[in-house]
C-alpha positions as a Markdown table, in Angstrom:
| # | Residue | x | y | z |
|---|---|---|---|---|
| 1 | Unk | -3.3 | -62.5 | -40.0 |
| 2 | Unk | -1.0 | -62.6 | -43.2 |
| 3 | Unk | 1.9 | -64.5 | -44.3 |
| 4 | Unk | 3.6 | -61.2 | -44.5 |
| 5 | Unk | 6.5 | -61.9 | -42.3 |
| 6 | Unk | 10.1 | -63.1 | -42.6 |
| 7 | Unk | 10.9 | -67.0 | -41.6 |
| 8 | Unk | 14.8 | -68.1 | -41.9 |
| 9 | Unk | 15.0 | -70.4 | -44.2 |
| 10 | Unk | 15.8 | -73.2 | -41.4 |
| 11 | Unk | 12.4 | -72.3 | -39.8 |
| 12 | Unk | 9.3 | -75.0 | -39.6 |
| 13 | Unk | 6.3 | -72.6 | -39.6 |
| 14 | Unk | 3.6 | -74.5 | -40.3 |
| 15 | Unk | 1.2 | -71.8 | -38.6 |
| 16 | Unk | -0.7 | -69.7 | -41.1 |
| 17 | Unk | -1.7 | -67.4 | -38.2 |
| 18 | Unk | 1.5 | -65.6 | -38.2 |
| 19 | Unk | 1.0 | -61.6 | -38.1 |
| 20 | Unk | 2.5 | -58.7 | -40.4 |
| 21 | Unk | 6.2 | -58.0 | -39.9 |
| 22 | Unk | 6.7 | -60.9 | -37.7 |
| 23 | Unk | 10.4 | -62.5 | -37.7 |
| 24 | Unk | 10.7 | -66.1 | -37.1 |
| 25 | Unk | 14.6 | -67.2 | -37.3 |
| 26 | Unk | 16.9 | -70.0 | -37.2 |
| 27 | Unk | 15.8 | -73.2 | -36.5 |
| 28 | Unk | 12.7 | -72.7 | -34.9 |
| 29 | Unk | 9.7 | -74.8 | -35.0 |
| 30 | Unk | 6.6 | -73.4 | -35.0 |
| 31 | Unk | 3.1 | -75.8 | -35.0 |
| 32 | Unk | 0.3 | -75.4 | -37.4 |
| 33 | Unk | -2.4 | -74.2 | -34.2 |
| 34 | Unk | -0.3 | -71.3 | -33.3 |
| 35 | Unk | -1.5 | -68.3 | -33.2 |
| 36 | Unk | 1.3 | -65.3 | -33.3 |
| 37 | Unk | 0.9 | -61.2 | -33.4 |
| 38 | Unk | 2.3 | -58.5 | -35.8 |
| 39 | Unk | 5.8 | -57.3 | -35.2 |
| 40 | Unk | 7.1 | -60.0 | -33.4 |
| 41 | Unk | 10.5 | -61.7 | -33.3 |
| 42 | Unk | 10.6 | -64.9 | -32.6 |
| 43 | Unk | 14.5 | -65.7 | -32.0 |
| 44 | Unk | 16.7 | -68.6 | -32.7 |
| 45 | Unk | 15.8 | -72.5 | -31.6 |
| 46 | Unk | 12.4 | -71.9 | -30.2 |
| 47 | Unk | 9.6 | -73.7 | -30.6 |
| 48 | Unk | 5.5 | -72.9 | -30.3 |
| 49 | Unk | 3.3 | -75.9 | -30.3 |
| 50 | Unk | -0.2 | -76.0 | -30.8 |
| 51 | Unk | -2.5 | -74.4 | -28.2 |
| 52 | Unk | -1.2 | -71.1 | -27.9 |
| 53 | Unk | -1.3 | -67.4 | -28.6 |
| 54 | Unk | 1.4 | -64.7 | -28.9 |
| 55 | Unk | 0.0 | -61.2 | -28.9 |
| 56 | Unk | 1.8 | -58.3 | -30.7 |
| 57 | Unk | 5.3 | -57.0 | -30.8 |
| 58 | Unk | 6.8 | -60.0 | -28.3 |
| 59 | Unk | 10.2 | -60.9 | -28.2 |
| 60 | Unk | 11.1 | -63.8 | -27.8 |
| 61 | Unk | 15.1 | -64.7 | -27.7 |
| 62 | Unk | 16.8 | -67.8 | -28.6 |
| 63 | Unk | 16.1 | -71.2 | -27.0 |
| 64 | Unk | 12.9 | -70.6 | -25.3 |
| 65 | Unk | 9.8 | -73.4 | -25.7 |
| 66 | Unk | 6.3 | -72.3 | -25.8 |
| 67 | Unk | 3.5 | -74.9 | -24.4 |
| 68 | Unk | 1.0 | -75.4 | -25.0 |
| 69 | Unk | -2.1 | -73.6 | -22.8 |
| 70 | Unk | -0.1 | -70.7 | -23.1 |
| 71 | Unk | -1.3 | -66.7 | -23.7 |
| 72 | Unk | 1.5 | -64.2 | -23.8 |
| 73 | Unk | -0.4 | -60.8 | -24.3 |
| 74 | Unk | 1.0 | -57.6 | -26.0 |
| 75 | Unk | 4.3 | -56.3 | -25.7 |
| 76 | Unk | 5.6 | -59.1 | -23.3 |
| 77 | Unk | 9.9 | -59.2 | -23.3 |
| 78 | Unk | 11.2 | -63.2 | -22.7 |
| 79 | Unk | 14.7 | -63.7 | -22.1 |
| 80 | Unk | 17.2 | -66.1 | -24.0 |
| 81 | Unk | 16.3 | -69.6 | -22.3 |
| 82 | Unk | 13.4 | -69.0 | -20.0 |
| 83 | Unk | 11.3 | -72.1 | -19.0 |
| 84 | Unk | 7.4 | -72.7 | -19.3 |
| 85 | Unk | 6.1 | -75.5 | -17.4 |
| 86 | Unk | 2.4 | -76.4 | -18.8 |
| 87 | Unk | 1.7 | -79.6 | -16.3 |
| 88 | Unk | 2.7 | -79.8 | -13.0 |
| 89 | Unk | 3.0 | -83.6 | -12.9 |
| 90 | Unk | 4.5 | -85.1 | -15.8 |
| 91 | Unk | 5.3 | -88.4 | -16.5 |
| 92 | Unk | 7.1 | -90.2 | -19.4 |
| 93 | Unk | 4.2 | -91.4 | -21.7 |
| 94 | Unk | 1.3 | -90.1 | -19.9 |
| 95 | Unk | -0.6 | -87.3 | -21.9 |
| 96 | Unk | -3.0 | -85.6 | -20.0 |
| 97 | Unk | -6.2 | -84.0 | -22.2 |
| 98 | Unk | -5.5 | -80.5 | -20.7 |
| 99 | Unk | -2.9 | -78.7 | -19.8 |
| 100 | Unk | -2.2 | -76.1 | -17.0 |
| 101 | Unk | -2.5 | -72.8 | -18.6 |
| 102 | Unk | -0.6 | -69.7 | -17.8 |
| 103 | Unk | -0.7 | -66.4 | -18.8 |
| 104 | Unk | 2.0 | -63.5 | -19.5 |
| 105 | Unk | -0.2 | -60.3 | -18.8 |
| 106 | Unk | 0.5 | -57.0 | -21.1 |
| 107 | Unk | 4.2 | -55.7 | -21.0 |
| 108 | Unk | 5.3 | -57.8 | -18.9 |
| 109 | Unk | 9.6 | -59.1 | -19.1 |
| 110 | Unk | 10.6 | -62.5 | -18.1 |
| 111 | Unk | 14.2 | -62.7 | -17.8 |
| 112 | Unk | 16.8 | -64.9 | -18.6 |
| 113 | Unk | 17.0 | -68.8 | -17.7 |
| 114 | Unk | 14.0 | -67.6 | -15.5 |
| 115 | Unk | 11.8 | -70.5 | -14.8 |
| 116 | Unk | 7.8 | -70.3 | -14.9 |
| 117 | Unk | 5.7 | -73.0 | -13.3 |
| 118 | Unk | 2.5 | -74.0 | -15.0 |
| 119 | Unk | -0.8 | -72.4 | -13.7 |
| 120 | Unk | 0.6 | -68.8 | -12.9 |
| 121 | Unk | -0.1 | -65.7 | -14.4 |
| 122 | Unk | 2.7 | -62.9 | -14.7 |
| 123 | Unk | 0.9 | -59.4 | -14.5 |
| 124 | Unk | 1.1 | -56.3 | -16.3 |
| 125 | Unk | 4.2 | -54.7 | -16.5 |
| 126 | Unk | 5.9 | -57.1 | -14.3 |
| 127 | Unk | 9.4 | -57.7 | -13.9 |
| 128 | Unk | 10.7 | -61.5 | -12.9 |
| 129 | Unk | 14.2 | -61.3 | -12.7 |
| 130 | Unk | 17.1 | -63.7 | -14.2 |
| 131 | Unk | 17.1 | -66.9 | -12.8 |
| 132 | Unk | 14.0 | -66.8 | -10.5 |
| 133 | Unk | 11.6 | -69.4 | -10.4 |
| 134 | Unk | 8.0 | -68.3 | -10.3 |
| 135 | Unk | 5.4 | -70.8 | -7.9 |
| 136 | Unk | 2.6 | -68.3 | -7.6 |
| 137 | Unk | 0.8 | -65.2 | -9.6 |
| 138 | Unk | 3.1 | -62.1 | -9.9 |
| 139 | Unk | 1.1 | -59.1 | -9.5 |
| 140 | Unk | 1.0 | -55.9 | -11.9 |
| 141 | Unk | 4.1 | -53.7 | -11.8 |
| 142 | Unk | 6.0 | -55.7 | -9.4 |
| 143 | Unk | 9.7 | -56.5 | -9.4 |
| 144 | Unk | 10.2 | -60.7 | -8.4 |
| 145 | Unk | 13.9 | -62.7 | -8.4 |
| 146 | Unk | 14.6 | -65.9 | -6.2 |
| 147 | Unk | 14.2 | -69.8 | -5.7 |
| 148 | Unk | 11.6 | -69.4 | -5.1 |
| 149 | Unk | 10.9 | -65.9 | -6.5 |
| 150 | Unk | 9.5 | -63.4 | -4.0 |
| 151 | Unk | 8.4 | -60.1 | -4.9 |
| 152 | Unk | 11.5 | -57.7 | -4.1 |
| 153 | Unk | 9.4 | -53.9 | -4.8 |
| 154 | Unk | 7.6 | -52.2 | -7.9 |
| 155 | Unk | 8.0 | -51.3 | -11.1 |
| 156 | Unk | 7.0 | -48.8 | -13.7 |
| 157 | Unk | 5.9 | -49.5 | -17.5 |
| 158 | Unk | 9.2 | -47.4 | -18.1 |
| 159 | Unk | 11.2 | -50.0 | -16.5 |
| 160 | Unk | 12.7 | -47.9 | -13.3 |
| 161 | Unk | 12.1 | -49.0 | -9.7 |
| 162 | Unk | 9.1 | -47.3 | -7.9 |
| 163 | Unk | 10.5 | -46.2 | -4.8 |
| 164 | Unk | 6.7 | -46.7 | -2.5 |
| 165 | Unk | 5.9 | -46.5 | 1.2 |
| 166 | Unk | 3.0 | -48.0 | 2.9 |
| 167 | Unk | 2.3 | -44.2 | 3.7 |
| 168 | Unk | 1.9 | -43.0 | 0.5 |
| 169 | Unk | -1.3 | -44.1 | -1.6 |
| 170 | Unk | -0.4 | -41.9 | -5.1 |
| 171 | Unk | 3.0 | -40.9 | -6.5 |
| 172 | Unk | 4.8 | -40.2 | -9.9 |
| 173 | Unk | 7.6 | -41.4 | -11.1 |
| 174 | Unk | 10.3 | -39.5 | -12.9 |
| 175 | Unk | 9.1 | -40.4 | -16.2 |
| 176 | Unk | 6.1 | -38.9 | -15.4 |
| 177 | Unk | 3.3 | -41.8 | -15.3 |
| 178 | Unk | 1.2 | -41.7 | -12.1 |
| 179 | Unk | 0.8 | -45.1 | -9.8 |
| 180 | Unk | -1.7 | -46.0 | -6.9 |
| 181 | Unk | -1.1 | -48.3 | -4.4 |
| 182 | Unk | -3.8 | -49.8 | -2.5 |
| 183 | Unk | -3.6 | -52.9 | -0.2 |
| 184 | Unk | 0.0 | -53.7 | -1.7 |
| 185 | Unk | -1.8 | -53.6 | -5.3 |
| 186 | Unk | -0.2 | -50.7 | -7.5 |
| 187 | Unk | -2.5 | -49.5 | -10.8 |
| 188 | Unk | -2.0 | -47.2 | -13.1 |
| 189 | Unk | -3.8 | -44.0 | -12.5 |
């Protein structure tokens, strides 16, 4: 890591672990422990505490709050207010030694005012929709909205719907990328 990357000049970055080409704007807050990627941007009013790591290239858009026992891997896309959770029973004044952790998989979007409940992980290349609220693990390449979010199909890395039946176990889509579905688990092939 370098301290080659742009901070607003109303930005606390107290993290020297901030990669190359990194932008960290306006009024955000971001604690010494944090660990953040090359080629980020970490939009306006957001805030990273200690114990956690950004991968590479992540957006991040304004007013979102990182928690710590978070891991967001490569490439992840979080939407303008989206909600982390890290314990699942809070109280005023109680601190708890550790937290719940959760994990954004590879690629992965979380949409807007989308809410995440501590514990979960979000899988590769998964779509949650705006507004749903996540109380489980979201599998790779799958497409999830609700309150409660359920999974509502499958996605590709190139962002269109995978159109899949039970009946089929391999299948392209248009782009061109080739998917397996096994079990109601779709991989890359």
């Amino acid at each position: 890591m370098s301290d080659k990357f742009f901070k607003h000049e109303t930005a606390l970055v107290q993290s020297k672990q901030v990669g190359d080409g990194t932008r960290i704007w306006a009024f955000c807050n971001i604690l010494e422990n944090a660990v953040i990627g090359s080629e980020c941007n970490i939009c306006d009013h957001c805030s990273v505490e200690n114990d956690v790591i950004i991968g590479n290239r992540v957006t991040v858009k304004n007013g979102v709050s990182i928690w710590d026992g978070m891991t967001i891997e490569d490439d992840v896309f979080i939407g303008p207010n989206a909600v982390f959770t890290n314990d699942i029973y809070p109280r005023s004044k109680v601190y708890h030694q550790d937290f719940d952790k959760t994990l954004i998989k590879k690629g992965a979007t979380i949409g807007a005012n989308a809410v995440i409940i501590a514990g979960h992980t979000i899988g590769q290349y998964a779509f949650v929709g705006a507004g749903a609220v996540i109380t489980k693990d979201v599998p790779d390449f799958t497409i999830w909205y609700g309150n409660p979010a359920e999974q509502q199909g499958y996605i590709c890395k190139c962002t269109k719907k995978l159109n899949l039946s039970n009946s089929l176990s391999e299948f392209t889509c248009q782009c061109g990328l080739s998917y397996k579905l096994h079990n109601s688990v779709v991989s890359e092939l």
